[in-house]
C-alpha positions in Angstrom: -19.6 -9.7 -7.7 -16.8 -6.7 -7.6 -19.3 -3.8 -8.7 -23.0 -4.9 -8.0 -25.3 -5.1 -10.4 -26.6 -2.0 -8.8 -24.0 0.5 -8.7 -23.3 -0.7 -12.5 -26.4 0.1 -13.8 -26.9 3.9 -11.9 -23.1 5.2 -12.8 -24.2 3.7 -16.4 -27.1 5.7 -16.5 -25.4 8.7 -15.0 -22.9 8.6 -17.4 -25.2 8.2 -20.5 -27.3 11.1 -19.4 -23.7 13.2 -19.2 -23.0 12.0 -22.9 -26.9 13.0 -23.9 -26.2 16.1 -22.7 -23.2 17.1 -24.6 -20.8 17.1 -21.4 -17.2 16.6 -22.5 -16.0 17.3 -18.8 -18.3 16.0 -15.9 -16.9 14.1 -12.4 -17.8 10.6 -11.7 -15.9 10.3 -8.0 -15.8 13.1 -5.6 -12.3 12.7 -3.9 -13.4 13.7 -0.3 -10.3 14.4 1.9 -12.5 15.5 5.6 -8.8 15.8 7.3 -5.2 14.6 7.2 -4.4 13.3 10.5 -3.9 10.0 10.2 -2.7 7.1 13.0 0.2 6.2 10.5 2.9 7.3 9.0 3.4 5.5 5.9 6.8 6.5 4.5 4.8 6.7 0.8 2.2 9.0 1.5 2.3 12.3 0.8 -0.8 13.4 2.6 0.5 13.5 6.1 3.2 15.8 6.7 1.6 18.9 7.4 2.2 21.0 10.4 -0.1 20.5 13.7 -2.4 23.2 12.6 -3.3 21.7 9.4 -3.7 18.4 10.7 -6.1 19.1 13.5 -8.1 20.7 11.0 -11.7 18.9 9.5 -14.1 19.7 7.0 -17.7 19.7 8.8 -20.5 17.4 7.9 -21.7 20.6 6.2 -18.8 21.0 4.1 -18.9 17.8 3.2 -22.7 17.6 2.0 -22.4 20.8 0.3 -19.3 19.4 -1.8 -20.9 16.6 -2.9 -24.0 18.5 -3.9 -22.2 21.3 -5.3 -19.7 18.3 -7.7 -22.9 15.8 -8.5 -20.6 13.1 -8.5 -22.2 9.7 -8.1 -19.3 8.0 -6.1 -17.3 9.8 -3.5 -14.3 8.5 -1.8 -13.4 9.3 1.6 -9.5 9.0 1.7 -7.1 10.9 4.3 -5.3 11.0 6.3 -7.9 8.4 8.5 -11.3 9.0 8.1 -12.3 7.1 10.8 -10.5 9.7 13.1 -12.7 12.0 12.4 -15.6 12.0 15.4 -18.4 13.0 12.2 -17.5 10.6 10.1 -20.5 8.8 10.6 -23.1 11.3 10.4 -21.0 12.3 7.2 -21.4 8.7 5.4 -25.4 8.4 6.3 -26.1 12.0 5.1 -24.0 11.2 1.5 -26.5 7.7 1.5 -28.9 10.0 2.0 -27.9 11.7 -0.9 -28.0 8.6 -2.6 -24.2 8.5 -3.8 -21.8 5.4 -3.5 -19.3 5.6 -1.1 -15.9 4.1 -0.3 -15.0 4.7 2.6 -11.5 4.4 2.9 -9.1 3.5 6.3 -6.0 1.6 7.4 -8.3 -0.4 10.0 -6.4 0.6 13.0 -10.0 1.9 14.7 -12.6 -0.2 12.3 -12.8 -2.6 15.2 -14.0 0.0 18.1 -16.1 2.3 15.0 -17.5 -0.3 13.2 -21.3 -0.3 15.2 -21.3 3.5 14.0 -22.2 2.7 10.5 -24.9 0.7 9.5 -24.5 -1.7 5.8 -25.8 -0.4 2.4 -26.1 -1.0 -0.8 -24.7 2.8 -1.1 -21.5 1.9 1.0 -18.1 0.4 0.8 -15.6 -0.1 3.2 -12.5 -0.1 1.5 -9.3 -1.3 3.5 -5.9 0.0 2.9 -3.6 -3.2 2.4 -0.7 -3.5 0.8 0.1 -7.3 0.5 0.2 -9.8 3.3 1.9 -9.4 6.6 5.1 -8.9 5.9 4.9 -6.4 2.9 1.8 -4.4 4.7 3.5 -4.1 7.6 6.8 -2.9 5.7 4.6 -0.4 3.8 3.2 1.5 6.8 6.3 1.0 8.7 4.3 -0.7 11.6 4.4 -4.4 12.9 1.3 -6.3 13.4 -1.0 -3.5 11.3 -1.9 -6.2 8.7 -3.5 -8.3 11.7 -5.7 -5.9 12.9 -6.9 -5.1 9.5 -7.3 -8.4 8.2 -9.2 -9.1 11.5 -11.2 -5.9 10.9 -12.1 -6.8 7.9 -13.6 -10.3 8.4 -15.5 -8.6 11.4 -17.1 -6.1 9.1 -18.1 -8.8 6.5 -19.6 -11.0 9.3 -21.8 -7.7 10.2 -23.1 -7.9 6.8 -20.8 -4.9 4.9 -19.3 -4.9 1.7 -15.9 -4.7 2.1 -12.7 -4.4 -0.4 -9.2 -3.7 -0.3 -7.4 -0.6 -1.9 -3.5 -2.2 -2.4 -1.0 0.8 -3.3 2.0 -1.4 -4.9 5.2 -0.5 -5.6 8.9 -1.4 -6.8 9.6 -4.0 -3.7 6.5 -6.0 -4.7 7.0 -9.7 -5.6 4.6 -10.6 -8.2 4.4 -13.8 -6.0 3.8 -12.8 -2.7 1.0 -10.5 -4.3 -0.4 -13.4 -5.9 -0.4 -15.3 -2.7 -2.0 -12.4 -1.2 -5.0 -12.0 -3.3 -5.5 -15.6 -3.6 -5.7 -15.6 0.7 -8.2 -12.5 -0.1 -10.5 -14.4 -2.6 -10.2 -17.0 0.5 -11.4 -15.1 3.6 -14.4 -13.6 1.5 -13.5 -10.0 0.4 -16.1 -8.8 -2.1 -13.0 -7.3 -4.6 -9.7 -5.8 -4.7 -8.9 -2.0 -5.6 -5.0 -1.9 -7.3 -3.3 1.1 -8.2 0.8 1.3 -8.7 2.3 3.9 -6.0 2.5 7.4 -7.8 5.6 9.2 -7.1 4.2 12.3 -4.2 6.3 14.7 -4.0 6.1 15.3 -0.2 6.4 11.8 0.5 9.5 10.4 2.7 10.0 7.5 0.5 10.6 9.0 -2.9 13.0 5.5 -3.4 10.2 3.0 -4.6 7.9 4.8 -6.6 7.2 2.9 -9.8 7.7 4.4 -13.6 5.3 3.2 -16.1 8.0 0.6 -17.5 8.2 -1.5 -14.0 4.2 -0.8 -13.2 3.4 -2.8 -16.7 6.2 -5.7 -16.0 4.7 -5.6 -12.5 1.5 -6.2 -13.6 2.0 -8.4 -16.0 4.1 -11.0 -14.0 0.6 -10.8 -11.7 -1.7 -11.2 -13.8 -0.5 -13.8 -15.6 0.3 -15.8 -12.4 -3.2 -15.2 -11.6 -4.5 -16.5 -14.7 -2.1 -20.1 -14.4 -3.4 -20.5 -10.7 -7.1 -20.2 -12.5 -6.5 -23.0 -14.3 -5.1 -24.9 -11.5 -8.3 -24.4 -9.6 -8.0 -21.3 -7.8 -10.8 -18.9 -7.3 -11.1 -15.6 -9.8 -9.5 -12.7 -8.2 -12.3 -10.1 -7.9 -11.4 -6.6 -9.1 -13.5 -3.5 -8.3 -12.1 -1.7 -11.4 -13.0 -2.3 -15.0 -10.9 -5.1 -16.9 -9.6 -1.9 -19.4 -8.2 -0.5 -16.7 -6.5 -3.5 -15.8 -4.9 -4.2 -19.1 -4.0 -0.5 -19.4 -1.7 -1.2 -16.1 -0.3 -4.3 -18.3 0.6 -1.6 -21.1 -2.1 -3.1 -23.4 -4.2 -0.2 -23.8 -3.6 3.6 -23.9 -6.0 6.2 -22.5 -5.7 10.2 -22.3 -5.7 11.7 -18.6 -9.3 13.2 -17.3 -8.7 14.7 -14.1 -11.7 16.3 -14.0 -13.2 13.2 -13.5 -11.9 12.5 -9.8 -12.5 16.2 -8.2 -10.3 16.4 -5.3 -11.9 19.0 -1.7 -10.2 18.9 1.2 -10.3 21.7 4.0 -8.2 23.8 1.4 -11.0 23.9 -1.2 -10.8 22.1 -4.5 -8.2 21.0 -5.7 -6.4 21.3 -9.2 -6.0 19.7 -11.2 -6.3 16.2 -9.7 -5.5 14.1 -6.3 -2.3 13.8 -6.7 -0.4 16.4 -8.4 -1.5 20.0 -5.9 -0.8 23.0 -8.6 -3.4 25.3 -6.0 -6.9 25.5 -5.2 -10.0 27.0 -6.2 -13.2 28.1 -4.2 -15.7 26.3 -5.7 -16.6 23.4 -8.0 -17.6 25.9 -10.8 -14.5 27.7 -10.5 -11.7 24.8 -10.5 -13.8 23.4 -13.4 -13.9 26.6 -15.6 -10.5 28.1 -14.8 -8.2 24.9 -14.6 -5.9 25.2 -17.5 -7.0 20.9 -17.9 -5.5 20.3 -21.7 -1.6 20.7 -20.2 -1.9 17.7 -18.0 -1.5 14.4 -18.8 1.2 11.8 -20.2 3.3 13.5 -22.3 2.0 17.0 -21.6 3.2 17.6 -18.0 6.8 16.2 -16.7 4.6 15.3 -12.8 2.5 13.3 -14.7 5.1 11.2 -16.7 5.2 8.4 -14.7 1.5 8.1 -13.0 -0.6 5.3 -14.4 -2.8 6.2 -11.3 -7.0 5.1 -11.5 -7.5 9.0 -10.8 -7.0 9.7 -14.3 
């Protein structure tokens, strides 16, 4: 199943006692950012190019737990940089199960071989892969050779160990509809519980500012995919398992239309929090209170904000 049964039923709840309450604005995923070193360099990324002193920062397992009590978002995503850098990491994830939130834990793989025996499975936890296509597109992505090995190996390790694992998949203008095909199908294949897709958002402090997608090219994109997808069903193939809702997926096809709510994917990092979303940094505010009372949120969005013109990201 993409979402267990599990996880579906507590963020329904959560959000119905939100809606009871008369909360217009409230966070569902707590974008967790502990650091931004990272092992790569991934030409796309705008996360990474900070000077030394920045990077060798972290947020402390303190930080951490205080930000995901002081938000009261059910989920929380541990991006990066690489998470699994960080030598807390662990002690991080069992204190948010602890807490009894839903994590994906998000990394390129690189060191999910060596740390895996440092986390334990849960119903509460997610590994989520970064992977990009197969071997040849990966690879091109992070600018690395033999990367999508080692995570693809990583990953059947950690589903042999008894984790739920998915894959987050980033794509962009260079992507055959295709080879992406072929790659979820070989996904479906080696047992990954479900795929995460989002179409590359245009960073501004990224090194690649060549392959970003517009809205235009991510709904042809997706399309083509899908409907691939859909004749290789019919062929026999298995379902490709998604970890985000099918309205989601048919709004990256252009088929449905949804206003922006960046308050609903807070953003803390070792600045503070964030505004007004991951992706787009217009400064930082002290506490969750503060960015959620003070963010000016009704000029973003679609049509409202030129850095948001293009982004059909799942943040919003």
């Amino acid at each position: 199943m993409s979402v267990p049964l599990r996880q579906q039923f507590d963020i329904a709840l959560y959000i119905f006692k939100q809606k009871l309450s008369g909360n217009k604005r409230y966070p569902l995923v707590l974008m967790l950012e502990p650091l931004f070193r990272c092992n790569l360099s991934c030409p796309g990324c705008g996360k990474v190019d900070y000077p030394a002193e920045i990077l060798n920062q972290r947020l402390s397992v303190e930080d951490c737990l205080a930000a995901a009590n002081e938000c009261g978002a059910p989920i929380v995503s541990i991006p990066g940089g690489e998470p699994l850098v960080h030598r807390d990491m662990p002690a991080i994830v069992e204190g948010l199960i602890k807490q009894k939130r839903y994590i994906y834990l998000c990394t390129n793989a690189l060191l999910l071989e060596k740390k895996i025996n440092d986390y334990k499975p849960s119903p509460y936890l997610t590994i989520s892969v970064h992977l990009d296509g197969g071997r040849e597109d990966h690879d091109r992505s992070v600018n690395q050779q033999g990367v999508y090995d080692i995570a693809e190996r990583a990953i059947k390790l950690a589903l042999s160990k008894g984790f739920r694992v998915n894959i987050n998949s980033t794509l962009f203008n260079n992507a055959s509809p295709e080879r992406m095909a072929d790659f979820f199908d070989h996904m479906m294949d080696i047992g990954l519980n479900a795929i995460m897709l989002s179409p590359g958002y245009a960073y501004e402090r990224a090194a690649d500012q060549q392959h970003f997608l517009n809205r235009s090219t991510t709904k042809h994109l997706f399309r083509d995919i899908f409907r691939i997808g859909k004749a290789r069903r019919k062929q026999g193939s298995a379902k490709w398992r998604f970890s985000q809702s099918s309205l989601f997926l048919d709004y990256l096809c252009g088929n449905q239309t949804y206003e922006c709510s960046p308050w609903g994917t807070p953003c803390y990092s070792i600045f503070g929090w964030q505004r007004p979303c991951y992706l787009i940094g217009e400064g930082y505010a002290k506490s969750y209170r503060e960015l959620m009372e003070t963010t000016p949120w009704d000029q973003y969005g679609t049509g409202r904000y030129e850095k948001c013109a293009a982004c059909m990201v799942h943040c919003g």
